[in-house]
Backbone of each chain as ProteinMPNN parsed JSONL, in Angstrom:
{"seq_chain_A": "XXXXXXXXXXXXXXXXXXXXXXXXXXXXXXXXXXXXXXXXXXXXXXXXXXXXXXXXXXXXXXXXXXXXXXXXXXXXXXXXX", "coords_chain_A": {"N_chain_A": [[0.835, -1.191, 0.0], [0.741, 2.391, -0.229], [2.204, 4.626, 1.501], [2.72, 6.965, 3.249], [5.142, 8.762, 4.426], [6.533, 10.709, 7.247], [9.131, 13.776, 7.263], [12.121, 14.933, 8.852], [14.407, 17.318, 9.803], [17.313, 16.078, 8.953], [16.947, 14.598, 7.329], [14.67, 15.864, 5.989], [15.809, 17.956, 4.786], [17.188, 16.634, 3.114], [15.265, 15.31, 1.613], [12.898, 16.285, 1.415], [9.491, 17.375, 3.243], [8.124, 14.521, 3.409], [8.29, 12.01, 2.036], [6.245, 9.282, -0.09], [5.792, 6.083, -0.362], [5.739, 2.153, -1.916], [4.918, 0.278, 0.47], [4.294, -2.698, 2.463], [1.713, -4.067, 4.805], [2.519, -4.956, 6.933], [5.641, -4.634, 8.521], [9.102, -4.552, 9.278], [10.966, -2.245, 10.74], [13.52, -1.813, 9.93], [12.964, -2.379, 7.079], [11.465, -0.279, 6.565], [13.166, 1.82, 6.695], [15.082, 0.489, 4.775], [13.698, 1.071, 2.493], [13.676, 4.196, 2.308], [16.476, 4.835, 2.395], [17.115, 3.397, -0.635], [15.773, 5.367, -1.778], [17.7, 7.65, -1.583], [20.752, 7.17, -1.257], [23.115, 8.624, 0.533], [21.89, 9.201, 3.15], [22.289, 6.641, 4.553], [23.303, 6.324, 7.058], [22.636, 7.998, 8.41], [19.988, 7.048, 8.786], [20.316, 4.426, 10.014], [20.217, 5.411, 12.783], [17.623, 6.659, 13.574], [14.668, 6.708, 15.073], [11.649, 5.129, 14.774], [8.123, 6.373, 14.51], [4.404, 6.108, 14.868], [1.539, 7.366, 13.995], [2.302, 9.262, 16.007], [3.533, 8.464, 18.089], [6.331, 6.796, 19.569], [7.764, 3.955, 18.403], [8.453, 0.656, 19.466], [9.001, -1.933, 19.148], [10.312, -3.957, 16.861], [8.512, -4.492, 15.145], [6.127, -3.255, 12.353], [2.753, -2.567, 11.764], [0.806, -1.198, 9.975], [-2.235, 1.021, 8.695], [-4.012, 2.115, 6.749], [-4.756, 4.807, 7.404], [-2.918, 5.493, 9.05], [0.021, 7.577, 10.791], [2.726, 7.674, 9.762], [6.091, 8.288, 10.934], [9.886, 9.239, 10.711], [12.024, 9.72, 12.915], [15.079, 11.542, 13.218], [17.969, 11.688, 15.609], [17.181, 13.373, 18.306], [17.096, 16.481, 19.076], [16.708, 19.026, 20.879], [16.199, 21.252, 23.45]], "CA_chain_A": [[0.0, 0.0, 0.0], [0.88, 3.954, -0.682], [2.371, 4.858, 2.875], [3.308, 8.776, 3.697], [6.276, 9.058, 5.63], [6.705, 12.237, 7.382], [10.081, 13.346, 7.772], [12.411, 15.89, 10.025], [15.432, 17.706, 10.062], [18.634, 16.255, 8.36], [16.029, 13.628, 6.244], [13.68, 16.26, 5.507], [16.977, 18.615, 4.131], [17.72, 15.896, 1.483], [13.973, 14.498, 0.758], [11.128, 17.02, 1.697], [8.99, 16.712, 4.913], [7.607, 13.595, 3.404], [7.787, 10.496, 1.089], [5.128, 8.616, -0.476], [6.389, 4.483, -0.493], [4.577, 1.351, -1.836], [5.226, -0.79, 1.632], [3.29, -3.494, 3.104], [0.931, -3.087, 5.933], [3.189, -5.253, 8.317], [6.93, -4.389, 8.258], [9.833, -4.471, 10.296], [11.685, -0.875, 11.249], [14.397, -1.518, 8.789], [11.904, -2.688, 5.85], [10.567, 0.746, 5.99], [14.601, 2.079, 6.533], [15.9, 0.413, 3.629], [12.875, 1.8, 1.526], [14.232, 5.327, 2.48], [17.497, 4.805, 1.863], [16.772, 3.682, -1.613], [15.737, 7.189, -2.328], [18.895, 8.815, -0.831], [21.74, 6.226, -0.274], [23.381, 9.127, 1.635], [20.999, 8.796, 4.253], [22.26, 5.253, 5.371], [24.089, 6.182, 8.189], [21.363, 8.842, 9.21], [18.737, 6.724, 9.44], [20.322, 3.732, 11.81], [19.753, 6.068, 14.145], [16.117, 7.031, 13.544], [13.5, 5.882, 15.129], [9.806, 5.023, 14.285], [6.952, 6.906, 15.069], [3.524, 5.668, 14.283], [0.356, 8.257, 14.801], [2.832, 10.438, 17.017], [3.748, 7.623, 19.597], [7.241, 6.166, 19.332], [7.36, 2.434, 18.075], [9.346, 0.24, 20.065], [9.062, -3.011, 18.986], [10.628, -3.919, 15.782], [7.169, -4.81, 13.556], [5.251, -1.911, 12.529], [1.688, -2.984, 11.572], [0.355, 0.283, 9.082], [-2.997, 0.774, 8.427], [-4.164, 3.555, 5.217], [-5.008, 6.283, 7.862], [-1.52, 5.557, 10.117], [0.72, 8.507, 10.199], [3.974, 7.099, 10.189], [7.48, 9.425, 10.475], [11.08, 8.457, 10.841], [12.629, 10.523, 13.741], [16.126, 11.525, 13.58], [18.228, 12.365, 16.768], [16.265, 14.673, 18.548], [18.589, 17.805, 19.712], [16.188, 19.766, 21.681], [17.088, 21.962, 24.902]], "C_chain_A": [[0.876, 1.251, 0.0], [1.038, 4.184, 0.755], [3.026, 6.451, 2.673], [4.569, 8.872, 4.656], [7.015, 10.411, 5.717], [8.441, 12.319, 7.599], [11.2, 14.701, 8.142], [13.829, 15.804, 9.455], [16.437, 17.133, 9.065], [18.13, 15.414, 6.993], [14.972, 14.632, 5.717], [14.943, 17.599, 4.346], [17.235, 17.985, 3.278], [16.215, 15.615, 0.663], [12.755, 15.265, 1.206], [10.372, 16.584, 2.792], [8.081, 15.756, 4.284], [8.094, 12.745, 1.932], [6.696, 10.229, 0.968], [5.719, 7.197, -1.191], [5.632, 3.529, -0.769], [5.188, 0.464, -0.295], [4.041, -1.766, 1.795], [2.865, -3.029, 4.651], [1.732, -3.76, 7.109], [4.544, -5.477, 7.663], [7.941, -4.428, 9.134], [10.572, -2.72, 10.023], [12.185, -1.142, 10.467], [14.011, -1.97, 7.523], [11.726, -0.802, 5.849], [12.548, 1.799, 5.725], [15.088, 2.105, 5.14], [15.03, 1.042, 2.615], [13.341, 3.484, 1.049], [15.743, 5.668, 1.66], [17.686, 4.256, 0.213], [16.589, 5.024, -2.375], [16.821, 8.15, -2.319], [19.848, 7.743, 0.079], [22.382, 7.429, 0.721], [22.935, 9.347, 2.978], [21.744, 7.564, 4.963], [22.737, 5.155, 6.944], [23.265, 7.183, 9.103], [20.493, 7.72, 9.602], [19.205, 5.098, 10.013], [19.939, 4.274, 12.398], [18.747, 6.932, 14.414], [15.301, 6.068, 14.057], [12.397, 6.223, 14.817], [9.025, 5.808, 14.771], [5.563, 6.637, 14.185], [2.475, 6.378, 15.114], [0.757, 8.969, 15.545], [3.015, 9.48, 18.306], [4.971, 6.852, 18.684], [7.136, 4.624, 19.384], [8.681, 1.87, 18.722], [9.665, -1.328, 19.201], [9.014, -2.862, 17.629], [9.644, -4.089, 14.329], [6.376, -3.717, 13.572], [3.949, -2.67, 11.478], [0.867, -1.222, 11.159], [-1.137, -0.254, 8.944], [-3.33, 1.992, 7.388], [-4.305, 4.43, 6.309], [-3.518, 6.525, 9.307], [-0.682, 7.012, 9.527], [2.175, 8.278, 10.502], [5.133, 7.934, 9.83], [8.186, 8.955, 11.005], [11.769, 10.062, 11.858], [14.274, 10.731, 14.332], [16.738, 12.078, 14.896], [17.816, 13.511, 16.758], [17.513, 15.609, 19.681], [17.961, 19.181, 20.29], [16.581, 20.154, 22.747], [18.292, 23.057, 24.195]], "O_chain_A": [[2.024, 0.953, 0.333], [0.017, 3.962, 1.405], [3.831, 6.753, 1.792], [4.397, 9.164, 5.839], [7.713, 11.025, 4.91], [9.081, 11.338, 7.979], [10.9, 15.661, 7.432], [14.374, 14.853, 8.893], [16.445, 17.853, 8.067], [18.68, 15.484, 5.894], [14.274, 14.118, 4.843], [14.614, 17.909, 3.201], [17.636, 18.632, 2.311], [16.05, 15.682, -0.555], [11.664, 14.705, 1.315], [10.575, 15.472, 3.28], [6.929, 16.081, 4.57], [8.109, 13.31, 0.838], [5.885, 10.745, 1.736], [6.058, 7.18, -2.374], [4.6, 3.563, -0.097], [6.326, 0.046, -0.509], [2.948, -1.565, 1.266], [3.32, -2.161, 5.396], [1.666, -3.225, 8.216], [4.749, -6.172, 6.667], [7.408, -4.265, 10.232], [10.519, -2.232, 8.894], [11.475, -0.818, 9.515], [14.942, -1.934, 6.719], [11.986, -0.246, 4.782], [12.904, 2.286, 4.652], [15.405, 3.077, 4.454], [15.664, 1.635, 1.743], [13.366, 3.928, -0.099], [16.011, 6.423, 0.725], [18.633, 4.858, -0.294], [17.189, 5.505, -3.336], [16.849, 9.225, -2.917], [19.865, 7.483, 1.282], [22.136, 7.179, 1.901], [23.724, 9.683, 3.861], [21.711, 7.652, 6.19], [22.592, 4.239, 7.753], [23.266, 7.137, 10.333], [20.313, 7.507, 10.801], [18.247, 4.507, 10.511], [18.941, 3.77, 12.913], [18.813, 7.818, 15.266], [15.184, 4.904, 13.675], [12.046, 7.38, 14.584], [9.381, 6.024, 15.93], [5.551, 6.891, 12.981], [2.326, 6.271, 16.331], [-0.116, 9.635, 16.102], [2.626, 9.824, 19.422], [4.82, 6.417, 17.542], [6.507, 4.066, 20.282], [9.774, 2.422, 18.593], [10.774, -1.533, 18.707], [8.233, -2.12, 17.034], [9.851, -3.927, 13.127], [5.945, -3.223, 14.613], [4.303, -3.289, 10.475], [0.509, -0.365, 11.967], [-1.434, -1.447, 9.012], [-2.52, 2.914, 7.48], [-3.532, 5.317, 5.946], [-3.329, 7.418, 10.133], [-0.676, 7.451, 8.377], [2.694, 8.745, 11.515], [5.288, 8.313, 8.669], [7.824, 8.164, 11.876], [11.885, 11.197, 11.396], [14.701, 10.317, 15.41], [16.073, 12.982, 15.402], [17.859, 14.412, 15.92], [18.323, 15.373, 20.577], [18.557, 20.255, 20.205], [17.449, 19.442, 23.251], [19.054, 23.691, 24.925]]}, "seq_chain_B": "XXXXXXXXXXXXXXXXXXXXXXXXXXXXXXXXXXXXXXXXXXXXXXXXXXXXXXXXXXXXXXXXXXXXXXXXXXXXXXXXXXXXXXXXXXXXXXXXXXXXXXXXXXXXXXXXXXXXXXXXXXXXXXXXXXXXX", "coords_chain_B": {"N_chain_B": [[-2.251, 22.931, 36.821], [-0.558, 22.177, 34.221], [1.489, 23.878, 32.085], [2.333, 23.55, 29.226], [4.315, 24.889, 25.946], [5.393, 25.048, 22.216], [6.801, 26.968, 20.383], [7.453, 29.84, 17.978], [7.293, 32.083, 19.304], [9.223, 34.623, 21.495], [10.707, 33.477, 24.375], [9.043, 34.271, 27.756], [10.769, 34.535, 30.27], [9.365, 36.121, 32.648], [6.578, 36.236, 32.68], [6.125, 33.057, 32.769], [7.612, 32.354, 35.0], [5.552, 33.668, 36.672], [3.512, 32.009, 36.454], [4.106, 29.911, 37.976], [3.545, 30.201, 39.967], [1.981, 29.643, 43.501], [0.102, 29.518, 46.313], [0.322, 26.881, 47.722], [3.108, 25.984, 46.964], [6.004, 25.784, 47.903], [8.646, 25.589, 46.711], [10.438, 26.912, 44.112], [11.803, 25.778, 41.023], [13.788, 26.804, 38.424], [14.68, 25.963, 34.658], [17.01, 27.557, 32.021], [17.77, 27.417, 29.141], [19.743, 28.627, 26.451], [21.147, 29.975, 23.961], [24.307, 29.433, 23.153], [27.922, 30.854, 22.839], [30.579, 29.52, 22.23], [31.448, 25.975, 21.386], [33.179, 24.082, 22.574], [36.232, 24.481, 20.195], [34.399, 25.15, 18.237], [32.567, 27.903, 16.401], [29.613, 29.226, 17.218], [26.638, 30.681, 15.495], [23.604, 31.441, 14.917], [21.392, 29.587, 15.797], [18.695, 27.385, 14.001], [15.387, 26.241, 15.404], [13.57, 23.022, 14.602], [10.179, 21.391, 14.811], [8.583, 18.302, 15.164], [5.3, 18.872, 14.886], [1.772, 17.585, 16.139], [3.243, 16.152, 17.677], [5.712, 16.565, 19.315], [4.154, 17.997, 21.32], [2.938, 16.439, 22.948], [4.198, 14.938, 23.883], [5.642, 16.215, 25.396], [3.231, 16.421, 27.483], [2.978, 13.838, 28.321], [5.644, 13.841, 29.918], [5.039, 15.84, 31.989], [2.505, 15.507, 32.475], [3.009, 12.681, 34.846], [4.163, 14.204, 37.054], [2.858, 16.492, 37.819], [0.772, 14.676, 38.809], [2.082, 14.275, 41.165], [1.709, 16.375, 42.651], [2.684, 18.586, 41.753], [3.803, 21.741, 40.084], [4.15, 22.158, 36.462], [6.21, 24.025, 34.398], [6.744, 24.336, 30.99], [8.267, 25.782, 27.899], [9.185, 25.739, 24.633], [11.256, 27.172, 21.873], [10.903, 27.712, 18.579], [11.981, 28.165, 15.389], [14.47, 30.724, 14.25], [17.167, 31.113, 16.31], [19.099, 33.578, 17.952], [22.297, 34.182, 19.414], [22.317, 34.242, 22.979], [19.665, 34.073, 23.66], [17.059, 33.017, 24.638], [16.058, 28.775, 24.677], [14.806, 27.196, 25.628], [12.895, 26.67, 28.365], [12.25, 25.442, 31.364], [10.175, 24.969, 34.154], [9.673, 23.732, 37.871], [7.436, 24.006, 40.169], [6.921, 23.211, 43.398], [6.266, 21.111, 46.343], [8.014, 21.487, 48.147], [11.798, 21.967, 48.236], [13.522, 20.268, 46.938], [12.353, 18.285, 45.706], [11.598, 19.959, 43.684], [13.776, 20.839, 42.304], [14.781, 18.076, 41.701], [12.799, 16.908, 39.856], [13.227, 19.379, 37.922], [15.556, 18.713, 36.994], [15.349, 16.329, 35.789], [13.169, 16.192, 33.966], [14.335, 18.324, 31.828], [16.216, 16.783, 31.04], [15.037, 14.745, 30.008], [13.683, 15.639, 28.24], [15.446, 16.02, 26.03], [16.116, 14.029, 24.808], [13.957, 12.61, 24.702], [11.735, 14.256, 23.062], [10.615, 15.036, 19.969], [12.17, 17.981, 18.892], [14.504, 19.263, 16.904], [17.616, 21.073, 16.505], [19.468, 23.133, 14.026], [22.639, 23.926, 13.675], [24.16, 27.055, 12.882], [27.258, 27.327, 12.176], [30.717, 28.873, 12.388], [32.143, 28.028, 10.414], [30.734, 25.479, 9.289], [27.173, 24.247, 8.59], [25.322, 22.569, 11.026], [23.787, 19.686, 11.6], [22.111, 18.846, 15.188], [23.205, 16.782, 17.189]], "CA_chain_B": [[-2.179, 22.405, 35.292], [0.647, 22.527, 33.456], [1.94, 24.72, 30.468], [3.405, 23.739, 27.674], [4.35, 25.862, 24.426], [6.154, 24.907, 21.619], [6.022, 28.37, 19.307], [8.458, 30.54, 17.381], [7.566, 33.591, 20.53], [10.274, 34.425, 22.151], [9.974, 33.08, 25.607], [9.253, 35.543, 28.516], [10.605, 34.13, 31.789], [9.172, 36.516, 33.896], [5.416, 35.531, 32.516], [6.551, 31.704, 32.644], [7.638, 32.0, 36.427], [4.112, 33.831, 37.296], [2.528, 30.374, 36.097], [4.354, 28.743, 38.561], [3.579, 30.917, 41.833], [0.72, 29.688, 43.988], [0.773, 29.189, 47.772], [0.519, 25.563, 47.953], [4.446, 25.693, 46.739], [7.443, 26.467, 48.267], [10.307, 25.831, 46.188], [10.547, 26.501, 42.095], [13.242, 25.205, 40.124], [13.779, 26.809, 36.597], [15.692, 26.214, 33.488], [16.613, 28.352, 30.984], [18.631, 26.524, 28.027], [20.38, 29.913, 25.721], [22.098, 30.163, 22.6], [26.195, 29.302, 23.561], [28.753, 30.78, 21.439], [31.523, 28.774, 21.744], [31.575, 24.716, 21.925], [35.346, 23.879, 22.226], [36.841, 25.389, 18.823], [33.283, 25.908, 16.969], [31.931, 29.372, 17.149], [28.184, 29.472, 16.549], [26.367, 32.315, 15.017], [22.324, 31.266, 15.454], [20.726, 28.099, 15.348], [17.229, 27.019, 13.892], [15.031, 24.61, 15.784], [12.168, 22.557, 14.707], [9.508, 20.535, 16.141], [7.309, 17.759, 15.0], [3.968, 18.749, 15.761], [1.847, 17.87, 17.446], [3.898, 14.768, 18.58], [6.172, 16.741, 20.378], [3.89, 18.477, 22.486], [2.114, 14.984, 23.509], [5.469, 13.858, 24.157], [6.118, 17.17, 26.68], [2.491, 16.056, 28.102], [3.929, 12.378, 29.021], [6.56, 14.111, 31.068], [4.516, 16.687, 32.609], [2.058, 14.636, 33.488], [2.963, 12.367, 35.983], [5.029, 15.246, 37.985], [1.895, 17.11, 37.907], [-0.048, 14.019, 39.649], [2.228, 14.454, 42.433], [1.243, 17.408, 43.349], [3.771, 20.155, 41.793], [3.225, 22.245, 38.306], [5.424, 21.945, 35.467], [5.913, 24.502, 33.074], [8.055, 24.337, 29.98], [8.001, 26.671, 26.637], [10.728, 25.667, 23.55], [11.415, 27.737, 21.086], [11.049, 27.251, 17.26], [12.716, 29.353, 14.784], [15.474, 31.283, 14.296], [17.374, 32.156, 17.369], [20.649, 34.612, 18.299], [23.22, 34.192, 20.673], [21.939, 34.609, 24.318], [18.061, 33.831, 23.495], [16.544, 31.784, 25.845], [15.678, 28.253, 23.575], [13.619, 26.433, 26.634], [12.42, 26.534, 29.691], [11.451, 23.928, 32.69], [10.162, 25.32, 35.459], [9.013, 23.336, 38.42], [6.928, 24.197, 41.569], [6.365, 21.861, 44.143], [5.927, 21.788, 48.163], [9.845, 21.75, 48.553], [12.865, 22.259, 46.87], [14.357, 18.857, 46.454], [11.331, 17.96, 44.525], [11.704, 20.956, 42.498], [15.323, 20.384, 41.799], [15.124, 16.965, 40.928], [11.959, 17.343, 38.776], [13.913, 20.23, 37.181], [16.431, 18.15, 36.216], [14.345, 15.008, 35.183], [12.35, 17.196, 32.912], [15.42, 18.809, 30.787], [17.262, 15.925, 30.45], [14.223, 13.616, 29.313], [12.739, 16.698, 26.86], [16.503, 16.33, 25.549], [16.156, 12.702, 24.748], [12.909, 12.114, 24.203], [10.359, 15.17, 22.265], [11.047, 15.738, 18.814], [12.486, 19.373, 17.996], [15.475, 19.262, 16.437], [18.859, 22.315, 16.107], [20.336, 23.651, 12.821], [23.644, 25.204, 14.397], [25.028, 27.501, 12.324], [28.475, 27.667, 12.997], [31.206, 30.135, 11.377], [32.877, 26.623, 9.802], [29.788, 24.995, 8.315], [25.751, 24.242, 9.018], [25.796, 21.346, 11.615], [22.433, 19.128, 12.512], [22.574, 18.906, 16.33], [23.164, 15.335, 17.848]], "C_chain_B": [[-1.121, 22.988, 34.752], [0.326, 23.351, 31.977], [2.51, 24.397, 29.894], [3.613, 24.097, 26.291], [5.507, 25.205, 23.815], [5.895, 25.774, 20.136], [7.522, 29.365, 19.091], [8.227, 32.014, 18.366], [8.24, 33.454, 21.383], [9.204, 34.059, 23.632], [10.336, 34.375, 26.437], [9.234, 34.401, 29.622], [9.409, 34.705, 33.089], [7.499, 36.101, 33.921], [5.66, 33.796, 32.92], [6.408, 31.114, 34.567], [6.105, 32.353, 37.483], [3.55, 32.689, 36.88], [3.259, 29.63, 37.243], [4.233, 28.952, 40.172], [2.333, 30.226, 42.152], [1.467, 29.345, 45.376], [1.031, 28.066, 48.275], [2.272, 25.125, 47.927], [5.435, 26.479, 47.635], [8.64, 26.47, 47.901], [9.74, 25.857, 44.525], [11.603, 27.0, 41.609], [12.863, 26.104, 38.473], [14.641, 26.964, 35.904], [15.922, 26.718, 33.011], [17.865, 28.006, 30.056], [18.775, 27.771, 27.164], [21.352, 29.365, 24.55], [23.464, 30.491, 23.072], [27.02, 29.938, 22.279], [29.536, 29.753, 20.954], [31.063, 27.035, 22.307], [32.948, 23.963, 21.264], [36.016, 24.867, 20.932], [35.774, 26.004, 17.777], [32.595, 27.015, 17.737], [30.503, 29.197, 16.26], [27.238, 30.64, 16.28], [24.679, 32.615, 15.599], [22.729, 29.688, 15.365], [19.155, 28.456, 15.173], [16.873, 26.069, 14.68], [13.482, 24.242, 14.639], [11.867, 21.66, 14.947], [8.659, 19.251, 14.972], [5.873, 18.095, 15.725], [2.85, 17.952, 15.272], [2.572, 16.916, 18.485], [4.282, 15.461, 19.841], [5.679, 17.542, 21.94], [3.046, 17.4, 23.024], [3.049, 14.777, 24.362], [5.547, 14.869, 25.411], [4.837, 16.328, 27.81], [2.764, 14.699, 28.906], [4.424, 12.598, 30.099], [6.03, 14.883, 31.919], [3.979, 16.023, 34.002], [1.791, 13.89, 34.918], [3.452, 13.097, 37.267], [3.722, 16.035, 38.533], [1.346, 16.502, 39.55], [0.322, 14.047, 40.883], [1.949, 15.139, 42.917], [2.21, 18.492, 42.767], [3.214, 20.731, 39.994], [4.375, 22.655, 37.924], [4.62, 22.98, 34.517], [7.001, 24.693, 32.041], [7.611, 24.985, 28.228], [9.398, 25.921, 25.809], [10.16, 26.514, 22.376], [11.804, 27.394, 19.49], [11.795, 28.313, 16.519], [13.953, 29.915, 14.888], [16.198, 32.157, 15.675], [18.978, 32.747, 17.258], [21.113, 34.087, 19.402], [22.601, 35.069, 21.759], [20.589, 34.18, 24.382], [18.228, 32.975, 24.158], [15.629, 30.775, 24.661], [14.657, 27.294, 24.321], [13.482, 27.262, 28.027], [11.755, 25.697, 30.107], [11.284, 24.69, 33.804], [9.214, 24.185, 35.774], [8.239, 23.698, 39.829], [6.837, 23.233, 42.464], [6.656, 22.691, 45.484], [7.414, 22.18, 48.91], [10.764, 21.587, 47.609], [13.497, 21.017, 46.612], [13.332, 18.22, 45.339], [11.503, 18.806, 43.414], [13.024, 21.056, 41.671], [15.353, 18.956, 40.898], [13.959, 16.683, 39.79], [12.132, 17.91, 37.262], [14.51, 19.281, 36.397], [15.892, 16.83, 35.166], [13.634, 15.431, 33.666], [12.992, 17.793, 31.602], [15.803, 18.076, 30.17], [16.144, 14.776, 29.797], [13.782, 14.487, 28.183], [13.961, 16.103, 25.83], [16.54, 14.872, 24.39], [14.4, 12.338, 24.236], [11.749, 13.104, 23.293], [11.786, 15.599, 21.043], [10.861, 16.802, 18.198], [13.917, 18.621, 18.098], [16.33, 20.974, 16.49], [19.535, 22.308, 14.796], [21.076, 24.383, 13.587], [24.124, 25.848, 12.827], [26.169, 28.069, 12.596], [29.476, 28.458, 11.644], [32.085, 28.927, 10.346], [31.994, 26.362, 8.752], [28.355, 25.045, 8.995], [25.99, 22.55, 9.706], [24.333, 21.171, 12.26], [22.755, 18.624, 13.895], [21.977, 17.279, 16.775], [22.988, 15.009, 19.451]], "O_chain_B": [[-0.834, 24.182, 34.831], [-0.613, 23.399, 31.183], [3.604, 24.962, 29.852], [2.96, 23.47, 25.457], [6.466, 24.818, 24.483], [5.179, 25.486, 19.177], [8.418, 29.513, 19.923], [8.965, 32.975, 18.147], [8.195, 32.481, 22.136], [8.016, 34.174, 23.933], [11.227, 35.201, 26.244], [8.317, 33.632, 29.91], [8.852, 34.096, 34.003], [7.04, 35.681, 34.983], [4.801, 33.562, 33.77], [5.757, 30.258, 35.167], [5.674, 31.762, 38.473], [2.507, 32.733, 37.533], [2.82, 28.488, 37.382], [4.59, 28.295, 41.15], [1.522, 30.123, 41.232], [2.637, 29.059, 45.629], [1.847, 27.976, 49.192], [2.729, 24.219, 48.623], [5.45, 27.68, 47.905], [9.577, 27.072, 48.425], [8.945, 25.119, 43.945], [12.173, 28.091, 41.654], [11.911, 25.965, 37.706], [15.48, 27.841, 36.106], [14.844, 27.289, 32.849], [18.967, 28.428, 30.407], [17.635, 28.214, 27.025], [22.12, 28.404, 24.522], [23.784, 31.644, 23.363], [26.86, 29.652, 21.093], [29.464, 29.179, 19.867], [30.482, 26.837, 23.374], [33.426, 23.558, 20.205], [36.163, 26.077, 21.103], [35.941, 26.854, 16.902], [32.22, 27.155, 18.901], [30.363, 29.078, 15.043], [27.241, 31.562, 17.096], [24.366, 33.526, 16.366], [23.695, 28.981, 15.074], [18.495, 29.307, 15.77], [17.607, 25.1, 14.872], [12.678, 25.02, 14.123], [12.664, 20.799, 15.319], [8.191, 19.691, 13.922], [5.468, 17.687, 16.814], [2.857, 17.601, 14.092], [2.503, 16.919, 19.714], [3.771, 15.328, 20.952], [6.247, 17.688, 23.022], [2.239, 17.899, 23.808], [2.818, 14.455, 25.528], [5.514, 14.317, 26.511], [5.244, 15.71, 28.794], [2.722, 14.68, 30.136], [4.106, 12.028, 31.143], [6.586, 14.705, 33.003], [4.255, 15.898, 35.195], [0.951, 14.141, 35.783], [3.188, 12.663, 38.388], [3.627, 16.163, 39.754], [1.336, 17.016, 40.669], [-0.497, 13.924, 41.794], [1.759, 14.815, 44.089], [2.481, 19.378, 43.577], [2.515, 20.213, 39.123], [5.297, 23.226, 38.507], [3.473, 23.046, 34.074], [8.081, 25.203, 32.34], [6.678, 24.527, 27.569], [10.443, 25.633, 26.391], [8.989, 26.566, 22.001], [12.883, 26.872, 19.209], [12.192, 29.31, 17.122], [14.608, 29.466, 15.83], [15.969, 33.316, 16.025], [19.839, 32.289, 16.507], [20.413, 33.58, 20.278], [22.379, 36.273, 21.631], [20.339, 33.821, 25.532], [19.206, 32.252, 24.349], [14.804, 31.283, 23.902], [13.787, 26.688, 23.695], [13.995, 28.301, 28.44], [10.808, 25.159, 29.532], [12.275, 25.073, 34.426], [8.394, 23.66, 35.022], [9.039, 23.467, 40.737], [6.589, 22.148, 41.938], [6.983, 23.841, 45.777], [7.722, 22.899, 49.861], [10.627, 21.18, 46.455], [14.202, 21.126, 45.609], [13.682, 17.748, 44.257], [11.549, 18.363, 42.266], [13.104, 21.345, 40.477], [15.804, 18.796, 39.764], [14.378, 16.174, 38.75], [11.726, 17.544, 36.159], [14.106, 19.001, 35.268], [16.148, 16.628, 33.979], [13.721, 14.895, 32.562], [12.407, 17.799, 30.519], [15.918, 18.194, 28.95], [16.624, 13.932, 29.04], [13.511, 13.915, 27.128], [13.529, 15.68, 24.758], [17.021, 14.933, 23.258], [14.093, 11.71, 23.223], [10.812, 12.448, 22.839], [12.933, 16.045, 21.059], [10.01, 17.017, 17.334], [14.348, 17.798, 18.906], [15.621, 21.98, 16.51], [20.219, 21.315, 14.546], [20.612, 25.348, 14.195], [24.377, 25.155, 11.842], [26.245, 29.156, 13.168], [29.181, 28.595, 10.457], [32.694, 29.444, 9.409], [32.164, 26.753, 7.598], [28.242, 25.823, 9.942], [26.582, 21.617, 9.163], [23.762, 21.934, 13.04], [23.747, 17.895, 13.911], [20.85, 16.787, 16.723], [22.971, 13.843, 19.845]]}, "name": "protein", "num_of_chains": 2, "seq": "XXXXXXXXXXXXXXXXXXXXXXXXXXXXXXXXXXXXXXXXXXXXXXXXXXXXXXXXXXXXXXXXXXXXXXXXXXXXXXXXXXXXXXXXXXXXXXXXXXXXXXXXXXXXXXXXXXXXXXXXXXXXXXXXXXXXXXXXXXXXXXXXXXXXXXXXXXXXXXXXXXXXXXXXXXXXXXXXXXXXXXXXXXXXXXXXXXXXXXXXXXXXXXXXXXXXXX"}
């Protein structure tokens, strides 16, 4: 399915505050990763160290289960304060 | 009830700390995180921040939250946008019934925003443009 992935700071500087990916609706964290990086091998070493966010709640556990109205964004180190 | 802002207006302490007066408290702790020039050999000129919203103000709510339930009021503002050297880029204030609560609250509060709510820093330094880690 057609997934949106929002996206921040050093990933949104190379690729726009979003993507639009075909993915499946159940994925692991680096399924949706390597999709990214596809777009922008320079990214690869950015986004190890992103994590998931699904609907605005950080995803812990490595399977992300999408549904068409999920709002899923890739969150690079956050450097707030 | 807690405050939390996450808005390109500059922050005003002295409004910030009136949110945190009432008589129930006796000690309040507050932060105020500023635009540094130097960090070791890099000289920085501004920095940009930005935020995911509204995640990151959920995410402040999380932390608030339970501090709240104890009984003390949390208030914390961050700053989006373009700031200058010296600008104030957060604030944590805490109230509570005594100061060890308000201290360690304080600190709890900074160092988890730091780590856990997504705004991000563009430094601009006199070298190059550096995303903040």
């Amino acid at each position: 399915m057609k997934v949106t992935v929002k996206l921040f700071a050093v990933l949104k500087e190379h690729l726009g505050p979003s993507v639009t990916i075909d993915l499946p609706a159940t994925l692991s964290q680096g399924q949706l990763k390597e999709a990214v990086v596809k777009l922008d091998p320079t990214l690869e070493a950015t986004l190890v160290n992103c994590r998931v966010a699904v609907d605005q709640e950080f995803v812990n556990e490595d399977v992300l289960n999408l549904s068409d109205d999920s709002e899923v964004a890739l969150i690079p180190p956050v450097s707030g304060g | 009830m807690y405050y939390l802002r996450i808005s390109d207006d500059p922050i005003d302490v002295k409004k910030l700390y009136a949110k945190l007066v009432a008589p129930q408290y006796g000690g309040i702790d507050m932060f105020v995180g500023t635009i540094r020039q130097w960090t070791g050999d890099i000289e920085t000129e501004r920095i940009v921040y930005s935020a995911y919203h509204p995640m990151a103000e959920r995410q402040l709510e999380k932390l608030a939250a339970p501090i709240e339930q104890q009984g003390a009021r949390v208030v914390i503002a961050h700053r989006t946008g373009e700031l200058q050297l010296t600008e104030a880029a957060v604030f944590v204030g805490v109230a509570a019934a005594h100061r060890a609560q308000a201290f360690e609250w304080c600190q709890y509060l900074i160092d988890t925003l730091k780590k856990e709510v997504p705004i991000w820093k563009q430094e601009f330094d006199t070298d190059k443009v550096r995303w903040g880690e």
